[in-house]
N, C-alpha and C positions, 0 to 999 in steps of 0.2 A: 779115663774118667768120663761120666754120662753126664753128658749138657743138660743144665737148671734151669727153667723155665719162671719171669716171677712177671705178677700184672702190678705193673703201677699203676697208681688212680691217680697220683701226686708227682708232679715234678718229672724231673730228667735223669739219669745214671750219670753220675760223676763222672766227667773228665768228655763225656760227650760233643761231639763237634760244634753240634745245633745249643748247647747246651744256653751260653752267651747270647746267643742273637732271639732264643724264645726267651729269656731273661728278659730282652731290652724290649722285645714287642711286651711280656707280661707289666713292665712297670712304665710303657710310655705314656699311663695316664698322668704322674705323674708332674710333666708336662705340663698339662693342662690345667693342673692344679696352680701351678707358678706362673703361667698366662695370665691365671683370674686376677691374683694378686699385683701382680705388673713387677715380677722378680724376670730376670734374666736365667739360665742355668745352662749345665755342659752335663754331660754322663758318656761314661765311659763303664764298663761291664754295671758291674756294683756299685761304685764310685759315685757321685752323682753331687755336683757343686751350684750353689745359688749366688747370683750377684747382686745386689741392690746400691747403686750410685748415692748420696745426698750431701749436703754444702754441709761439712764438719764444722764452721764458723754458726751454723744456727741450730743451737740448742732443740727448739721446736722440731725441727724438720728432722733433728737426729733420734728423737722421742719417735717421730710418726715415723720413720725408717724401722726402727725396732721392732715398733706393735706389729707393721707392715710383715715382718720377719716371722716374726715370732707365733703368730696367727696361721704363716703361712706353713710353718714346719708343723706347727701344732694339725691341719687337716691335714698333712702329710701323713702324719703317723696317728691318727684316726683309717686312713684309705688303708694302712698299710696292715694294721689288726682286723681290718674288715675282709682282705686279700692274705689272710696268714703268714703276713712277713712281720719281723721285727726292726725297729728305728734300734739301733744301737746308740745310747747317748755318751758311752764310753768312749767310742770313736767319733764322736761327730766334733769338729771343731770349726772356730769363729777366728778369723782374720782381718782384719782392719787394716787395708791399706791406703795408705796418705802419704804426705810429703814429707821427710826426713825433719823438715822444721819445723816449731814448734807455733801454733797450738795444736794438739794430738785432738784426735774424735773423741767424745767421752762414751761414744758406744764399747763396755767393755766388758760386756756379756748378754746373753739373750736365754732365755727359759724353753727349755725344750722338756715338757710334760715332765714338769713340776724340779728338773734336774737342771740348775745353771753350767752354763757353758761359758768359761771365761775366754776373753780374749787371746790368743795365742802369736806371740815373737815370730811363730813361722808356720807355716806348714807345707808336707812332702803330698804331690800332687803328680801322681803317674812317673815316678823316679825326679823330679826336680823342687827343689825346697826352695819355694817361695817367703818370702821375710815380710814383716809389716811397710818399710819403706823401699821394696824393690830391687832395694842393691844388690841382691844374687849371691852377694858375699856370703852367705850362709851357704849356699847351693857349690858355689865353687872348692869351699873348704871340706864338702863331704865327698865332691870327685879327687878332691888330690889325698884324701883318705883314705879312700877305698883304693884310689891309683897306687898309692904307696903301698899300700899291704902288699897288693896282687905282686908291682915290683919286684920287693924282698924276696915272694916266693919264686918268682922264679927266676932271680937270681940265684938262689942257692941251689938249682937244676941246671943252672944254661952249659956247665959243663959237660951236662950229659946231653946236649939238646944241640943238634946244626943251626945254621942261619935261618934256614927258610922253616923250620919249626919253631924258634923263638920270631922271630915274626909273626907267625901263624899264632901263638901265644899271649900274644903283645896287642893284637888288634883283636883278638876274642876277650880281653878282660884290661884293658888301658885304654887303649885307642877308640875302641868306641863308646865308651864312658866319655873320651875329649869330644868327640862329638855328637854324644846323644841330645837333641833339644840344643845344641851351641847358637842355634839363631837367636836364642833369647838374650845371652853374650853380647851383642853389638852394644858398641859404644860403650863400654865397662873401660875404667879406669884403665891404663898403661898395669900399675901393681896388681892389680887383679889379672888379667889376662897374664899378664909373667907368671902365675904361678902354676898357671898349668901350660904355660909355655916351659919352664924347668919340668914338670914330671913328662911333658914331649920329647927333650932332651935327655933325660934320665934312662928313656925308652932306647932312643937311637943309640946312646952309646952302650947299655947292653947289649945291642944285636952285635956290636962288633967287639963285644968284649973292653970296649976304651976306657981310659981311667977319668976319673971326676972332672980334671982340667984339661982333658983336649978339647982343641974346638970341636963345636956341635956342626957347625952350616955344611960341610963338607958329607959331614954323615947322613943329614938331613937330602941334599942335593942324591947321594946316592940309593937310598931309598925313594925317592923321589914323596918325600911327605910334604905337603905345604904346611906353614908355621899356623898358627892357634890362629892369629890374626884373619889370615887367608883362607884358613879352612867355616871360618865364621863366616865371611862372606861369599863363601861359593854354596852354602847352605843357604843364602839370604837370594841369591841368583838364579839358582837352580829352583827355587819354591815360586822364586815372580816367575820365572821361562815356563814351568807346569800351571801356572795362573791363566798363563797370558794362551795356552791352547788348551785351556778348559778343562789340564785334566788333576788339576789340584781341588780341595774339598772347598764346595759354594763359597765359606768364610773367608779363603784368602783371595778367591776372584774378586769378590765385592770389594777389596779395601784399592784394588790400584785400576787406572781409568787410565786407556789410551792417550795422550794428549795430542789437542784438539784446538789450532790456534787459530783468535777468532778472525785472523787475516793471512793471508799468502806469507809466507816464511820460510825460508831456508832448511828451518828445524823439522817442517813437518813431515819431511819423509827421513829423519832419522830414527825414527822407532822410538821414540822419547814415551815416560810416564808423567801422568798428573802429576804434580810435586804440591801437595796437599799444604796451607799452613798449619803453626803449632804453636801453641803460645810459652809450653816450658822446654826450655835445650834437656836438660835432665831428663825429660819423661816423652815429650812428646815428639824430640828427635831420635827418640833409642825403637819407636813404632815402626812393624811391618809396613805401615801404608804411606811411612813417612823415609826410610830408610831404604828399602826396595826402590823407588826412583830415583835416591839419591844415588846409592851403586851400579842401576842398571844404566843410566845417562855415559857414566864414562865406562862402560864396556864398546871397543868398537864393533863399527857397525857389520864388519863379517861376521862376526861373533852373534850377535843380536838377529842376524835375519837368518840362522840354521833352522831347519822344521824340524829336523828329526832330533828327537833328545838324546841318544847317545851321543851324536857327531858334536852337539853342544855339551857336551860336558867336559870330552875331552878338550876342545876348544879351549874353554872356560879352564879347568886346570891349569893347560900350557899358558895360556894365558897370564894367571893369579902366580903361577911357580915362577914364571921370567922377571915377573914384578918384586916378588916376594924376593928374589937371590939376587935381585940385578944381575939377571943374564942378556 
């Protein structure tokens, strides 16, 4: 077949390496747009999320949030017909998060050229489903649903399948579902963490064939998996140790600070962090900047002064796993 020559004047061929990152340079005006206004925002390829803080107790101030909003997506999608891109308002959705108690924010929609946008119970944000009050619970129930399907299918193969291929199985469509984003996990209920502690369980005794009621820990021990609990904070460990040598993203260096005491102490050459206050247990103890020196404190201090990131991970594993089994 003779190779087809075409000029674009427009855009990029699909599926293009650069395609993403001239993407993010073409709309980081965008940006600027949400600076003027005094919105916060996050973007990831297409994706592209605004935050705006205000006291739900005052009416006023949740009217001036709105207009604030509302004004600002409105020049958004003015830039974006001037730039030949389209605002989709079929997808654009509004989440209001607050305290689980009541009284709820009365913001419970905002106008996005000329088409209301109601408020939304949840929404799915780069694979994890975020809820109005935080709980994750919504988030957790769609991993042990998707866990379960994958499960069933390949339980009804493992007969044809060795050990070291249902493993290979198991942590391509389960296992990393347990811990994709599981840092957000911390400090979740006992019941919530159990239930993808059972599809962990579910997992292990597949690979060895076991039935519903043997014990789990022993199977657990011999694949060497740490439990839900454990593998949530060696995710929490691992993100402050890449912090702490500069090579995790600017946002999580910022939130955790060497600690610094203002007199001679004992503490000060144990590698200790800022231990930030927090006024809600619920919310602002379940925080990276508040959590991270909560866990990294009692890691010992072998553990805590390795340089080089692989030698601490292992560490950190052996570690969490001798904790985790009582070895």
């Amino acid at each position: 077949m003779s190779a087809t020559s075409y000029l674009i004047e427009q855009g990029v061929p699909q599926g293009l390496v650069l395609g993403p990152i001239l993407y993010s340079l073409y709309v980081s005006p965008l940006g600027d747009i949400a600076r003027s206004h005094g919105l916060s925002f996050h973007c990831y390829a297409d994706d592209t999320q605004f935050y705006i803080a205000f006291n739900s107790a005052d009416p006023v101030e949740t009217e001036s949030r709105r207009s604030i909003l509302e004004t600002c997506v409105n020049d958004i999608h003015k830039w974006m017909l001037h730039n030949n891109l389209k605002l989709n308002g079929d997808k654009s959705e509004l989440l209001v998060i607050s305290s689980a108690r009541p009284p709820r924010p009365t913001l419970n929609s905002v106008c996005i050229d000329n088409d209301i946008v109601s408020a939304a119970p949840s929404a799915k944000h780069i694979g994890v489903v975020f809820d109005e009050a935080m709980s994750l619970v919504p988030h957790v129930t769609d991993i042990c649903k998707t866990s379960c399907f994958h499960l069933r299918a390949i339980r009804k193969i493992r007969q044809f399948l060795d050990k070291d291929s249902t493993i290979l199985l198991l942590h391509a469509f389960v296992i990393s579902r347990l811990d994709y984003c599981n840092s957000l996990l911390f400090g979740l209920p006992d019941y919530v963490i159990n239930r993808l502690q059972l599809i962990q369980n579910s997992a292990a005794r597949l690979v060895f064939c076991a039935r519903k009621h043997d014990h789990v820990t022993p199977l657990l021990i011999n694949l060497h998996w740490l439990k839900i609990q454990y593998r949530i904070q060696f995710k929490i460990l691992l993100m402050t140790f890449k912090a702490l040598c500069g090579e995790a993203p600017s946002y999580f260096c910022d939130l955790i600070t060497p600690y610094v005491p203002t007199r001679t102490l004992r503490s000060q050459n144990k590698l200790l962090l800022h231990q930030p206050r927090f006024h809600l247990k619920s919310y602002g103890q379940l925080a990276f900047k508040t959590s991270a020196p909560w866990l990294w404190k009692d890691l010992p201090y072998n553990i805590k002064n390795w340089k080089d990131i692989n030698d601490f991970k292992k560490k950190l594993k052996t570690h969490l796993f001798k904790k985790a089994f009582a070895l």
